[in-house]
C-alpha positions as CSV (number, residue, x, y, z in Angstrom):
1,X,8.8,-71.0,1.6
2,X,8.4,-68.3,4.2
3,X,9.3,-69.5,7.9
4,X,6.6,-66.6,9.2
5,X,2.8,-66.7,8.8
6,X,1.6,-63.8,6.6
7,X,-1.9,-61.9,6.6
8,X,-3.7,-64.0,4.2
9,X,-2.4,-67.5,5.9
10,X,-4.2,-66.2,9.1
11,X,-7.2,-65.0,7.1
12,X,-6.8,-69.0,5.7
13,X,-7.1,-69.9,9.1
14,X,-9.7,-68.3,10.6
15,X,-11.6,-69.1,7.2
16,X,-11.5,-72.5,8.6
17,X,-11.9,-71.8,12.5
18,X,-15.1,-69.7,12.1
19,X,-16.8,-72.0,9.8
20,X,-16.5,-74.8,12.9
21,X,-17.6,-72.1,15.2
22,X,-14.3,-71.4,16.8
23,X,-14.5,-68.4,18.5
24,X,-11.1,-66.2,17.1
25,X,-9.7,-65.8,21.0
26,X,-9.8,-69.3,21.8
27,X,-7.6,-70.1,19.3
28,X,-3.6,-69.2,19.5
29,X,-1.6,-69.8,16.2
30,X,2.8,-70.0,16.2
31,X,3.8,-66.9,14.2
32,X,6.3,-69.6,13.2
33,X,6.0,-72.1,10.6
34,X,7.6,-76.2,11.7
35,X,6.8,-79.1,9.8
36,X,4.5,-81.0,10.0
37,X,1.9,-78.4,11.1
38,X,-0.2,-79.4,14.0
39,X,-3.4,-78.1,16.1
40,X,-4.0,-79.3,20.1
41,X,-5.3,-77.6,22.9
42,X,-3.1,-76.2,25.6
43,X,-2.9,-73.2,28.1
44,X,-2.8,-70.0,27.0
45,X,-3.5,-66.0,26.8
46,X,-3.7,-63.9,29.5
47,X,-6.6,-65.3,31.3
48,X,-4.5,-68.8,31.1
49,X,-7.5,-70.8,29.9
50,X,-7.7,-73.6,27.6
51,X,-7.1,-72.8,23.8
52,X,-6.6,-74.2,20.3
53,X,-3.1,-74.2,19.8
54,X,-2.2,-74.1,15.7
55,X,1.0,-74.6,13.8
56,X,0.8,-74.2,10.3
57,X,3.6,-76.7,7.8
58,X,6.7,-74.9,6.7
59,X,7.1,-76.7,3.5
60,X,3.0,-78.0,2.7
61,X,1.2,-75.3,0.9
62,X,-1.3,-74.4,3.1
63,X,-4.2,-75.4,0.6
64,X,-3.7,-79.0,0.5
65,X,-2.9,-78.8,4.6
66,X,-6.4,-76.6,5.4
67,X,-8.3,-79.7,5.1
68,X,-6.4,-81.9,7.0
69,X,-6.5,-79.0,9.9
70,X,-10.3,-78.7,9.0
71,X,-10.6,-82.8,9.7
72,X,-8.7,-82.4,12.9
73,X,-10.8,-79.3,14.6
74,X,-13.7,-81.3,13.7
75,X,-12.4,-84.3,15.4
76,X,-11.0,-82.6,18.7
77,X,-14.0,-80.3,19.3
78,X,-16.2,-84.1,19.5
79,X,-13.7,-85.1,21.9
C-alpha cells in the first residue's frame, strides 16, 4: 500500500467531511499514512486554532475505514 495520501483519498475524505458539515479548513489531514488511522482535534494552521486532525490507515483500504471515520466525526462534533 502507498505510505502517502493520494488525490482521490483526500477527495474520499472530504466526501465524508462535507457531508457532516465540516468546513475543509478546519480540518488538517497527515500526508502520511500510520496504522490504525485516527481523527481528534488539536492545534493547528496558521491562525493556531482548534482543528480536526485526520490520519488515514496504511494497510485498511480506505472504503471499509470511511465509515468508521464517518461514525467518529459524528460522535466528536456531539461532544
Amino acid at each position: 500500500m502507498d505510505e502517502i495520501i493520494t488525490m482521490e483519498d483526500m477527495a474520499a475524505v472530504y466526501e465524508v467531511t462535507d457531508e457532516l458539515g465540516i468546513d475543509r479548513e478546519s480540518i488538517n489531514v497527515e500526508l502520511g499514512k500510520e496504522d490504525p488511522g485516527a481523527w481528534g482535534t488539536g492545534v493547528g494552521g496558521m491562525m493556531k486554532r482548534e482543528v480536526i486532525e485526520i490520519t488515514l490507515p496504511a494497510t485498511t483500504p480506505l472504503d471499509e475505514w470511511l465509515p468508521v471515520l464517518r461514525e467518529g466525526l459524528s460522535a466528536l462534533l456531539k461532544g
